[in-house]
Structures are given as C-alpha cells and as structure tokens.
BAMI-621768 format. One record per residue (C-alpha): x, y, z; residue number from 1; residue in three letters. Coordinates in Angstrom, 1 decimal. Layout:
N
<r><east>X</east><north>Y</north><up>Z</up><k>NUM</k><r>ALA</r></r>
...
//
This chain:
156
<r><east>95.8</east><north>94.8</north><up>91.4</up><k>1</k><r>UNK</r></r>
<r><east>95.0</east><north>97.2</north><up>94.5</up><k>2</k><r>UNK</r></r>
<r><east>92.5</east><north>99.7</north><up>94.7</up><k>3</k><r>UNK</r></r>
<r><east>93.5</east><north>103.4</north><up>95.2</up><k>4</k><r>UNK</r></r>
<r><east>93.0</east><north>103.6</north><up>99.3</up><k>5</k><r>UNK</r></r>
<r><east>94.2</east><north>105.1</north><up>102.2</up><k>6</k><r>UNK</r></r>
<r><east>96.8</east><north>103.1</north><up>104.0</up><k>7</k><r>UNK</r></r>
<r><east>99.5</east><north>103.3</north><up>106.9</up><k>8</k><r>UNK</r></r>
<r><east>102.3</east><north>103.1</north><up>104.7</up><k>9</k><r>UNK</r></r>
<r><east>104.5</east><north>106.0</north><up>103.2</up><k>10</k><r>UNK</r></r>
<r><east>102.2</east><north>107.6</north><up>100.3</up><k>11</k><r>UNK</r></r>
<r><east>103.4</east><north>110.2</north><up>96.9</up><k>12</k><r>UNK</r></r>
<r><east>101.7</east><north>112.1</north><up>94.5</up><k>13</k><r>UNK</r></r>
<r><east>101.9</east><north>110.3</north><up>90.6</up><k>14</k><r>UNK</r></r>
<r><east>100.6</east><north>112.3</north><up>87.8</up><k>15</k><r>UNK</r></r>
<r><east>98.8</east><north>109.9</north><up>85.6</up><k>16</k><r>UNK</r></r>
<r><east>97.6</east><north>110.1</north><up>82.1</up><k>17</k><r>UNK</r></r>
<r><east>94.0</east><north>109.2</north><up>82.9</up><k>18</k><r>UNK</r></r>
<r><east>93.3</east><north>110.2</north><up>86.6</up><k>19</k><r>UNK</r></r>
<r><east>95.6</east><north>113.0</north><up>86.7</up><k>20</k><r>UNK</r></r>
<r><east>97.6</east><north>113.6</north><up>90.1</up><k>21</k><r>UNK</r></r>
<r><east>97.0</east><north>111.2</north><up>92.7</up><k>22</k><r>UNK</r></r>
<r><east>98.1</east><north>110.0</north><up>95.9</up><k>23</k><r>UNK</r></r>
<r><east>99.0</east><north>106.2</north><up>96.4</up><k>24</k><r>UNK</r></r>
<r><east>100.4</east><north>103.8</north><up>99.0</up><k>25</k><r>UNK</r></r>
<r><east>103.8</east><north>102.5</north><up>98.6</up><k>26</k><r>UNK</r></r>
<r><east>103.0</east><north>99.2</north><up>99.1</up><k>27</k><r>UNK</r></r>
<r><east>100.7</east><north>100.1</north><up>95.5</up><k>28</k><r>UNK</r></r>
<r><east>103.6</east><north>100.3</north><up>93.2</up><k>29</k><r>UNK</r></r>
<r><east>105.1</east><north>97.6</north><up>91.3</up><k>30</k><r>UNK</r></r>
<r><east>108.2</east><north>96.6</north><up>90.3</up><k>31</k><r>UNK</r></r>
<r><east>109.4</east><north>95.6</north><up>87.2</up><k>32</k><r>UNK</r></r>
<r><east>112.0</east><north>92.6</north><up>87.7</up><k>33</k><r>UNK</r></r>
<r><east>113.3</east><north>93.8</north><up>83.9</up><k>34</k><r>UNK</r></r>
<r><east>112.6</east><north>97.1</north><up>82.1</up><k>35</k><r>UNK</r></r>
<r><east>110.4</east><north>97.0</north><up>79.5</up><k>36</k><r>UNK</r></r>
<r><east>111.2</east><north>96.8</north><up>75.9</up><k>37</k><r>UNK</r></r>
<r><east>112.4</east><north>100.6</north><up>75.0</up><k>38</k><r>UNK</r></r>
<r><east>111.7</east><north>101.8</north><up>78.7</up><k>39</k><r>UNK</r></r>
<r><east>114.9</east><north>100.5</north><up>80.5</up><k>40</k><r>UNK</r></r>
<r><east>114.9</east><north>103.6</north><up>83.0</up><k>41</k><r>UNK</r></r>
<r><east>111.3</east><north>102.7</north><up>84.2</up><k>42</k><r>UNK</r></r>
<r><east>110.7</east><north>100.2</north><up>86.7</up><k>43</k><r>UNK</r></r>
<r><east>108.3</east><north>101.1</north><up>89.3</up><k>44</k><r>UNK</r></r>
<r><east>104.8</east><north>101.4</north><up>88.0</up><k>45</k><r>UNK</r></r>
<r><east>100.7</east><north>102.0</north><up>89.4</up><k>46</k><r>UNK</r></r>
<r><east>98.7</east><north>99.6</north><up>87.7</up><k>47</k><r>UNK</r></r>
<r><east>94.7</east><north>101.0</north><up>88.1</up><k>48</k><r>UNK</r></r>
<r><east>91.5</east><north>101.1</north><up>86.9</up><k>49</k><r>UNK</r></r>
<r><east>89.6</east><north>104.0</north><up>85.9</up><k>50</k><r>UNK</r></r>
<r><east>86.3</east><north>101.9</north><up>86.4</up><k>51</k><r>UNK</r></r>
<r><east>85.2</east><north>98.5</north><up>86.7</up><k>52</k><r>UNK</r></r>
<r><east>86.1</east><north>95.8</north><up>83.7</up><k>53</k><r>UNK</r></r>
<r><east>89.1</east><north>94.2</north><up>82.5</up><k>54</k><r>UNK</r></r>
<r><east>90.6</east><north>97.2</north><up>81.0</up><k>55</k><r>UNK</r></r>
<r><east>93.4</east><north>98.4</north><up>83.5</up><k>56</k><r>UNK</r></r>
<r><east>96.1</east><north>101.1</north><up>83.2</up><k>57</k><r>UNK</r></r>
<r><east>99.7</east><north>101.2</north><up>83.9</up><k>58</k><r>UNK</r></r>
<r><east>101.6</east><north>104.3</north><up>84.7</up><k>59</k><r>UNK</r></r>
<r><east>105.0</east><north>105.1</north><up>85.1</up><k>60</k><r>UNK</r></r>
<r><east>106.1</east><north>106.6</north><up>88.6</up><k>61</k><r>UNK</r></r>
<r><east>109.1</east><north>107.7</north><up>87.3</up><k>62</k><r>UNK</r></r>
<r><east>107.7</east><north>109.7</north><up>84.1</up><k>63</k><r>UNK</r></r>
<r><east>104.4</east><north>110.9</north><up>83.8</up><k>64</k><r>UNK</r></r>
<r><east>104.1</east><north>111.0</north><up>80.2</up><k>65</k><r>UNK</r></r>
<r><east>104.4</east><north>107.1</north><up>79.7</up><k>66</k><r>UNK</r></r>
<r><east>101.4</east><north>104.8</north><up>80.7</up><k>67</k><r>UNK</r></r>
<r><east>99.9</east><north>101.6</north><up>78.9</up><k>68</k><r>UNK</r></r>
<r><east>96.2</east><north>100.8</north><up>78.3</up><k>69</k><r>UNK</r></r>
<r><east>96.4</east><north>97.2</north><up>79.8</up><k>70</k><r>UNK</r></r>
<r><east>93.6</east><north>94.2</north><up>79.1</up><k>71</k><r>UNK</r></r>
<r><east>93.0</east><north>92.0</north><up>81.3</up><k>72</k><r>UNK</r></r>
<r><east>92.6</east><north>88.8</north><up>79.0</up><k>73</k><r>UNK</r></r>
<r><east>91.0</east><north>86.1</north><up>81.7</up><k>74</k><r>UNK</r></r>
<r><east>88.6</east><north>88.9</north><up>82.9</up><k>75</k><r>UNK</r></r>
<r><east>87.9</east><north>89.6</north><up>79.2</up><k>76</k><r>UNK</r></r>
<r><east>86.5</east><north>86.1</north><up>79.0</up><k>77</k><r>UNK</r></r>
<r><east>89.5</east><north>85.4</north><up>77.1</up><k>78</k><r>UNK</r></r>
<r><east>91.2</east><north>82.3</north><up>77.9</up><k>79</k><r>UNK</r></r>
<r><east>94.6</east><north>82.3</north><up>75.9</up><k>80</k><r>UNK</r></r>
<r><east>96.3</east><north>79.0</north><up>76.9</up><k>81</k><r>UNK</r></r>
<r><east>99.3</east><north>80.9</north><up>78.6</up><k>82</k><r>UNK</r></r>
<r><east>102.1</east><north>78.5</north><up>79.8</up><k>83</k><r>UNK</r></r>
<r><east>104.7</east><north>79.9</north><up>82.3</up><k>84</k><r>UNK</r></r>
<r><east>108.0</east><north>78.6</north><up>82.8</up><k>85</k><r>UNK</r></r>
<r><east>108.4</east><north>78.2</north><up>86.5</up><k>86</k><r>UNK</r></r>
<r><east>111.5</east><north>80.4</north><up>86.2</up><k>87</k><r>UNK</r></r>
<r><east>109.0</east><north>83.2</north><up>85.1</up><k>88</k><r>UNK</r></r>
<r><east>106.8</east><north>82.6</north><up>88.0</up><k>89</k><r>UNK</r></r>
<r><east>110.0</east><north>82.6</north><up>90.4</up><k>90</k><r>UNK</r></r>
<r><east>111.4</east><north>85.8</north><up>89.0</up><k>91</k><r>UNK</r></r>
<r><east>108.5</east><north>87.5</north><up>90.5</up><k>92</k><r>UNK</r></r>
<r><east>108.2</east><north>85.8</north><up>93.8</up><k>93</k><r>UNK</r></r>
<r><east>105.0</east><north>84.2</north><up>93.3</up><k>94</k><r>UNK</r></r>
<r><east>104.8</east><north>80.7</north><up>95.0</up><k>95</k><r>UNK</r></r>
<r><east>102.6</east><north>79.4</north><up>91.5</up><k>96</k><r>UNK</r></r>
<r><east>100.5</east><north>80.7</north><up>89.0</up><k>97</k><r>UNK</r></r>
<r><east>97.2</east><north>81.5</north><up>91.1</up><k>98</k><r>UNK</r></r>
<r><east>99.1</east><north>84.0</north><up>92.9</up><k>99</k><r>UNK</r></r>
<r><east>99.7</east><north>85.6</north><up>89.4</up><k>100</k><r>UNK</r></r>
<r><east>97.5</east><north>88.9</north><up>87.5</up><k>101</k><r>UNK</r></r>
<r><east>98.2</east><north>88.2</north><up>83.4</up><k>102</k><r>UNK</r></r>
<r><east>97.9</east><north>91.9</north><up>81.4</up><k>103</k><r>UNK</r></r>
<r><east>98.2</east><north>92.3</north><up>77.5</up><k>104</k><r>UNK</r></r>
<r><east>99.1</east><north>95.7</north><up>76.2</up><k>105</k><r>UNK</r></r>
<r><east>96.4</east><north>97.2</north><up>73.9</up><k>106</k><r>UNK</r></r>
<r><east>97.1</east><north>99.1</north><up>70.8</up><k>107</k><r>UNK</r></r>
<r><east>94.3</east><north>101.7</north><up>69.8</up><k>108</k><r>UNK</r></r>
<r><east>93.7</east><north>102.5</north><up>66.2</up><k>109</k><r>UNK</r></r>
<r><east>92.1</east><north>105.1</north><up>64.6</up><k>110</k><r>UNK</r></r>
<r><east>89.9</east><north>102.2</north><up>62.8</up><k>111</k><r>UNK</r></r>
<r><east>87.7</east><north>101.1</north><up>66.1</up><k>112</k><r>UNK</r></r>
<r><east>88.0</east><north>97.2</north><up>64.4</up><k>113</k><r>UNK</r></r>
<r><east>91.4</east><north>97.6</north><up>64.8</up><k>114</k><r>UNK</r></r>
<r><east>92.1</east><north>97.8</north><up>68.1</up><k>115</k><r>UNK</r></r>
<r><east>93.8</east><north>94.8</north><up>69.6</up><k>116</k><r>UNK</r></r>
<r><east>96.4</east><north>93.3</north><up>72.1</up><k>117</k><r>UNK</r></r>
<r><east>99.7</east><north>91.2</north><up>72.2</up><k>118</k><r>UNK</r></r>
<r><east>98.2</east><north>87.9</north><up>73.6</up><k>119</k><r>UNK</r></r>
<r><east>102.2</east><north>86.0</north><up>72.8</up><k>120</k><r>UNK</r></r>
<r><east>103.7</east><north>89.2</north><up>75.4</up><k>121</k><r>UNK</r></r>
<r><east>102.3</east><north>89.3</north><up>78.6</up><k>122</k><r>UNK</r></r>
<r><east>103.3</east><north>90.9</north><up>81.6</up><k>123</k><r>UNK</r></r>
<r><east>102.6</east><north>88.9</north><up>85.2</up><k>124</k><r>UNK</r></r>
<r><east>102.3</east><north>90.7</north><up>88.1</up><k>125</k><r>UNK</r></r>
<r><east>102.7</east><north>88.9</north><up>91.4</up><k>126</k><r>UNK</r></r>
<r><east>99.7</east><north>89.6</north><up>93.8</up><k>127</k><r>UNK</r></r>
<r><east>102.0</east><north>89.6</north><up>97.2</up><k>128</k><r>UNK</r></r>
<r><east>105.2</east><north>90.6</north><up>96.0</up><k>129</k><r>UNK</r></r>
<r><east>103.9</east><north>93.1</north><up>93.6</up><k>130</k><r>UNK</r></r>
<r><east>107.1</east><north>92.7</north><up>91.9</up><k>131</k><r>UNK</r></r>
<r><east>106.4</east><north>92.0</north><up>87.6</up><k>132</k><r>UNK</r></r>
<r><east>108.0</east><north>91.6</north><up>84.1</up><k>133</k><r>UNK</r></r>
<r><east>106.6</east><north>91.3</north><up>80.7</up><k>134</k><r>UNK</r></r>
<r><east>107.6</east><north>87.9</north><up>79.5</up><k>135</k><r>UNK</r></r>
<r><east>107.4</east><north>87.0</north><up>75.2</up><k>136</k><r>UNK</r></r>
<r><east>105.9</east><north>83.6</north><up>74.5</up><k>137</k><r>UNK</r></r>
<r><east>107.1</east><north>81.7</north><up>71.5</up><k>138</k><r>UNK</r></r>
<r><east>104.0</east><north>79.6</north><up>71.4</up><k>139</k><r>UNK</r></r>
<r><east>102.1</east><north>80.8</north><up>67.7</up><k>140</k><r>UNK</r></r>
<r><east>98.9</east><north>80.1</north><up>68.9</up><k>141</k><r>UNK</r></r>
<r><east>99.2</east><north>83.5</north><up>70.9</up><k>142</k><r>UNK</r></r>
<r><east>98.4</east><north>86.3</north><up>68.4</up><k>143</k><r>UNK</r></r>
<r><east>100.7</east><north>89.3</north><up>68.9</up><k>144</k><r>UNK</r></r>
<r><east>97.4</east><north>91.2</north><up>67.2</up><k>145</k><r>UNK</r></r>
<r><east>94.5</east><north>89.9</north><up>68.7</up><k>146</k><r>UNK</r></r>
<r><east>91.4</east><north>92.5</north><up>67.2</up><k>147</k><r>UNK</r></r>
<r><east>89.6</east><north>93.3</north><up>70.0</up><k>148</k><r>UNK</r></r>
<r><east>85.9</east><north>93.0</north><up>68.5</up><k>149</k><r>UNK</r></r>
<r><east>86.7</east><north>89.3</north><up>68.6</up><k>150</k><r>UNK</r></r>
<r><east>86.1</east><north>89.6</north><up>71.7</up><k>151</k><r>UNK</r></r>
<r><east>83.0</east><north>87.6</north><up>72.9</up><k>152</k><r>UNK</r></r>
<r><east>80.9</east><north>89.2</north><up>75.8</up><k>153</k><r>UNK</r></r>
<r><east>81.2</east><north>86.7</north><up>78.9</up><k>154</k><r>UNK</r></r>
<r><east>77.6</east><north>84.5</north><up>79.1</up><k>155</k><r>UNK</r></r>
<r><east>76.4</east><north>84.8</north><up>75.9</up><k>156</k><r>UNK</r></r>
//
C-alpha cells in the first residue's frame, strides 16, 4: 500500500468515508482485474490507512459512498495458510507472491465479540502493478467468519 504523498504524477480529489476529501497520486489507485461481488461498476479503488496497524481502508473512486474496512491478516500476526494459484498471482502482474499485499474484509457488529473477517476471500493487491482482485478459496480451513477477539497480540 502507498502512503498519501505528494508526487509528479497527475493527482484528483476522492471523497472518502473516513478521511473525507483528499487528494492522491494516480499512480495510488488500484485496479481491480474483476469487480467485486455486487460492485461490478467499481474498479478503481484507494486503499489507506487512517493510522498505523493492520487495519486498512478501501475506497471506491468511482462512488464515494462505498468503502471497506480491510485487515491486514499477516500484519495481524495472523498467519492463515493462504495458497495462490499461479493464475491468481498472474492476473495481477505480480512476478510471485512476495510481490503480493493479502487484505480480508471486516464485518462490524453491533456485539464488539462479533466482529470478524472472511479469511477463505481475500483480495491480493500487487505492489508494482497495483492492479488486484478478490479471489474465494475453497480450502475449509479458512473461516469465512473469523471473530476478531481471537486475535492474539503479536509477541505475547
């Protein structure tokens, strides 16, 4: 993921759900190789943080009233055993996997010991093409609700 800086290529404005209306880079946005499940329209997105952590956020250019609350699993200290199928790592130009970012979407309920994430759904974001889709795993392993206070604080 890049950080929100100045750079020499063309910029635009995004109104985003948690940082309001910024400006960004072009060479920021990404791509979505396929459309999200219910979002076919939307394929360029700004993925960001609002601080530091593994909890990331990704915004819509296209409409400002859809963004995701992303997790970032490995920087959770999570370490779901994700395989990739070298057609999914292709897809999105990256040359193998260490050239890929993994997110989960969360879900927030109104029970805090409820919130969790799709661990079997993840979506891979290239680092140098920043081109991405949102692949579904069929290994069962992979909880598609993973309850976030299972989560273990990293070093401890």
């Amino acid at each position: 993921m890049l950080s929100l800086t100045e750079s020499c290529m063309p910029t635009l404005t995004i109104s985003t759900l948690q940082k309001g209306r910024i400006r960004v880079a072009d060479d920021q946005l990404t791509t979505l190789v396929t459309p999200l499940l219910g979002f076919p329209a939307l394929k360029r997105w700004l993925f960001y943080q609002t601080e530091d952590g593994p909890i990331h956020w990704m915004q819509s250019v296209d409409d400002p009233q859809t963004g995701f609350c992303l997790l970032a699993p490995f920087d959770a200290g999570l370490d779901p055993d994700i395989e990739l199928g070298n057609e999914d790592v292709s897809d999105i130009g990256a040359m193998d996997a260490s050239d890929i970012d993994v997110y989960t979407m969360m879900v927030f309920d109104r029970d805090l010991d409820q919130h969790r994430t799709n661990l079997r759904a993840p979506i891979l974001v290239c680092r140098t093409t920043q081109l991405a889709k949102q692949v579904v795993l069929h290994d069962t392993r992979l909880p598609i609700r993973f309850v976030l206070p299972d989560l273990k604080p990293i070093g401890r």
